[in-house]
C-alpha positions in Angstrom: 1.1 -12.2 17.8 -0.4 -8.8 18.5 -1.4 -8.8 14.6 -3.5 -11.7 14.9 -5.2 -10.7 17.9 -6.1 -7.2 15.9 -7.4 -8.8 12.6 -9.6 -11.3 15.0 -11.5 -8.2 16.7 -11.7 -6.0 13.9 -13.6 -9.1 12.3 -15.6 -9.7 15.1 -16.2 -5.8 15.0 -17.5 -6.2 11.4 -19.6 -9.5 11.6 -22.6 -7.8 12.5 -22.3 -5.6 9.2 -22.3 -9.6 7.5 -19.3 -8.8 5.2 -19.1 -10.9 1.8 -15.4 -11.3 2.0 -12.3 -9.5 3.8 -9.0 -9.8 2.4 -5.6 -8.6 2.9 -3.4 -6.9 0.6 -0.3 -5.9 0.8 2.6 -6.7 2.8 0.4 -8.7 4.7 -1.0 -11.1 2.3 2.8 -10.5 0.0 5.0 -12.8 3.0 7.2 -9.7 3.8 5.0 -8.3 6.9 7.0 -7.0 9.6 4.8 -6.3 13.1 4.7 -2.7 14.0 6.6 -1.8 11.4 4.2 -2.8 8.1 0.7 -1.9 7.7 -2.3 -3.7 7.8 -4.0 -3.6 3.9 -7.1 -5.0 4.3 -10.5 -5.0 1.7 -13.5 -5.6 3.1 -17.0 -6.2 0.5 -20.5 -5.3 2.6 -23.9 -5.5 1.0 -23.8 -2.1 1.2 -22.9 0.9 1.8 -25.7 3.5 3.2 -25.3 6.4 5.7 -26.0 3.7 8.9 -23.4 1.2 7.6 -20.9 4.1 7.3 -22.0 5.4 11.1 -21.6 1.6 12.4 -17.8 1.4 10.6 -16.8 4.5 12.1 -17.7 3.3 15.7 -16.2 -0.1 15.2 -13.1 1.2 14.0 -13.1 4.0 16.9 -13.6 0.5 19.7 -10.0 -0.7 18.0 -8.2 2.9 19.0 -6.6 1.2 22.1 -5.7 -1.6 20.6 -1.8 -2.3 19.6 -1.1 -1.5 15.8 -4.5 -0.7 15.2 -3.1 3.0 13.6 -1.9 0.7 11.2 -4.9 -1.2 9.9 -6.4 0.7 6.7 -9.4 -0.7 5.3 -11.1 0.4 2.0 -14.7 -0.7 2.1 -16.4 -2.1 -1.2 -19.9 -3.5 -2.0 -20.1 -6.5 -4.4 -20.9 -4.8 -7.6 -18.8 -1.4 -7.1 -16.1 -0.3 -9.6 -12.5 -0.3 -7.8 -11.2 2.5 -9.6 -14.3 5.0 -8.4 -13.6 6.2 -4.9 -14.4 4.0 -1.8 -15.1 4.4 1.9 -12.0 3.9 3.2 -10.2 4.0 6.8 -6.6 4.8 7.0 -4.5 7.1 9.5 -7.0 7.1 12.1 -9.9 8.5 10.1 -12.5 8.1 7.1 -12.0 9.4 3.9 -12.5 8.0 0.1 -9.9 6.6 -2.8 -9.7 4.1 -5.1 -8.9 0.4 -5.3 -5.6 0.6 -7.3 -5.0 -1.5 -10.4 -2.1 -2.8 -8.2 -3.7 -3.4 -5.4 -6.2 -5.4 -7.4 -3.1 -7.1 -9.0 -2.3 -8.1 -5.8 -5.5 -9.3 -4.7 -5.6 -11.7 -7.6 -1.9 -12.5 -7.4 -1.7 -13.1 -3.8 -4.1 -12.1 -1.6 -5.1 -13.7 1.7 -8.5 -14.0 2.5 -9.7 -13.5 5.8 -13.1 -13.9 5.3 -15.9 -15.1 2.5 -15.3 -15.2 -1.2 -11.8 -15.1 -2.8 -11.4 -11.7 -5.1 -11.7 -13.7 -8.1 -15.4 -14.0 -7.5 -15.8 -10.6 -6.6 -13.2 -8.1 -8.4 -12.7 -7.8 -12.0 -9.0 -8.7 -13.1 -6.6 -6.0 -14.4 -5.1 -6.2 -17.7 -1.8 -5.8 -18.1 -1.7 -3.1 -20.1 -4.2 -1.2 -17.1 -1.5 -2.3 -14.7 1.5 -0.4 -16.8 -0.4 2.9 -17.8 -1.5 3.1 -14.0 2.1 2.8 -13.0 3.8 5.1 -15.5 1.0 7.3 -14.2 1.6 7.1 -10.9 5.2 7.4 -11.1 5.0 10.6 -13.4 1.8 12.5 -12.1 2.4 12.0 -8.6 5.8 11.2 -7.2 8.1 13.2 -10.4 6.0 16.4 -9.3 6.1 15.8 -5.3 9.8 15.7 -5.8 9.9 19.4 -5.8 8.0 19.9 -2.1 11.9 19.6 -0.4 9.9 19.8 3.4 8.3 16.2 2.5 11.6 14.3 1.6 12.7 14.8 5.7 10.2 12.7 6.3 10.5 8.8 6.5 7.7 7.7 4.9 8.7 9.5 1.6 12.1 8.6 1.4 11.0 5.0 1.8 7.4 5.2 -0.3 9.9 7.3 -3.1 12.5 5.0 -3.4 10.7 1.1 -3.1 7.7 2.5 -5.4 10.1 3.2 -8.2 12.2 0.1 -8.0 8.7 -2.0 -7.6 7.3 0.1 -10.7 10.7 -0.7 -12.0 10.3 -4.7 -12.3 6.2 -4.9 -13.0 7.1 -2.3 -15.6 10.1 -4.3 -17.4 8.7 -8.3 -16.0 5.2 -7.5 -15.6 5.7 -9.4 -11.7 5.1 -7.5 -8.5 7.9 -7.5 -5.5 8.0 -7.1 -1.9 9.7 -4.4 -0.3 12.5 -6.7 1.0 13.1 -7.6 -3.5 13.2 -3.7 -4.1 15.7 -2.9 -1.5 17.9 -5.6 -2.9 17.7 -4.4 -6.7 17.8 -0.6 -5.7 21.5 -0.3 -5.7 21.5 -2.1 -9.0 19.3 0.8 -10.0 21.7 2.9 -9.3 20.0 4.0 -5.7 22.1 5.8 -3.3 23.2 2.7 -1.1 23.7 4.7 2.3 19.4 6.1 2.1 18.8 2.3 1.2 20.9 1.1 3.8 19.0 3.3 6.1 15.6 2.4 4.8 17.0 -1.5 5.3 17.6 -0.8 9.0 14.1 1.2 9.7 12.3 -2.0 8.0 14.5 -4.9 9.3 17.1 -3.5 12.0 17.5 -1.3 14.7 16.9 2.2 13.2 20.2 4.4 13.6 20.9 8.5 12.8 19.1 9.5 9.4 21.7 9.7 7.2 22.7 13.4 6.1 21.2 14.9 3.0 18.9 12.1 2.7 16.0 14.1 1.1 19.3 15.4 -1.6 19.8 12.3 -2.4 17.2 11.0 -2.5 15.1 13.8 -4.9 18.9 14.0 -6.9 18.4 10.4 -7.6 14.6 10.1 -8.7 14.1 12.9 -11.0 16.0 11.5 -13.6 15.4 7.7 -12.8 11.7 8.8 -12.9 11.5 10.6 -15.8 13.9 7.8 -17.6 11.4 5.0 -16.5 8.8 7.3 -17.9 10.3 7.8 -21.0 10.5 4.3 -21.9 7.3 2.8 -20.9 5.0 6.0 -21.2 
């Protein structure tokens, strides 16, 4: 599995650096990881973080270009008494940059997480309440997607229609249940939500099936649906 064979030399990469724990997140750790198709969530805690550690990450990470899926592996770097919620070394798309540890990432983490490597997270990351879990979400779903619905250009593109439209139905159920789902449960309950089903039947296909035409309007429906259903969701839980 060309997954396995990633995650071993990008640990091997990073022994030197001694990490304190690597885990995965995501749809990795969550059982609903689908090879070249999901990405690769991973947390990795140093000792720390100076300007050589940095320079050392950026040329082990650069050693895994060649490698298959490695365009997929992000990794958002901690040391063991950092704040997740600051901004963190992180590597994603190809390149360095710095965000936060979400509260439901962490969530995750705590819920789920694999560890690779080292300590589990409850040694090393504080929990998350649930009432930091629900003000993070309602945040997230009205400061950043209810606003990004009015750039029309980004809703051609895949990765909105899909981040759009499972985000909601996920923020949906940990919102109302206080669980998390996989991407596979929000597909499901989408229709329920009152999704259109042809954009989830093509998000269904990208994720699980053969990928066929985009289906016409997509980005219309898609932005038609979640304006309201966002600012309903808001509205409620806000």
């Amino acid at each position: 599995m060309q997954t396995e064979v990633l995650l071993d030399r990008f640990l091997t990469g990073l022994a030197p650096l001694d990490p304190v724990a690597v885990w995965a997140h995501g749809s990795l750790a969550g059982g609903d990881y689908q090879e070249g198709r999901s990405d690769l969530d991973l947390i990795a805690v140093l000792p720390s973080l100076t300007p050589r550690t940095v320079w050392r990450l950026a040329k082990a990470h650069a050693r895994l270009r060649a490698e298959p899926l490695s365009g997929q592996l992000h990794c958002t770097y901690l040391t063991p008494s950092a704040d997740p919620g600051r901004r963190h070394l992180t590597w994603a798309h190809e390149e360095l940059f710095k965000r936060p540890v979400t509260p439901v990432t962490s969530r995750e983490l705590h819920s789920f997480g694999r560890v690779l490597l080292g300590k589990p997270p409850a040694d090393l990351l504080p929990p998350v309440s649930d009432r930091e879990l629900t003000d993070f979400i309602v945040r997230d779903q009205r400061d950043f997607w209810r606003p990004a619905l009015g750039n029309a250009p980004l809703w051609t593109r895949d990765v909105w229609v899909d981040g759009g439209l499972l985000t909601f139905a996920r923020a949906s159920v940990t919102l109302r249940e206080g669980r998390l789902i996989s991407k596979r449960e929000a597909l499901e309950l989408l229709p329920e939500l009152g999704a259109p089903v042809e954009v989830v039947e093509d998000i269904r296909r990208r994720r699980y099936g053969e990928p066929g035409p985009a289906v016409e309007n997509r980005a219309v429906l898609t932005r038609g649906y979640l304006g309201p259903a966002i600012d309903e969701l808001v509205a409620a839980y806000g």
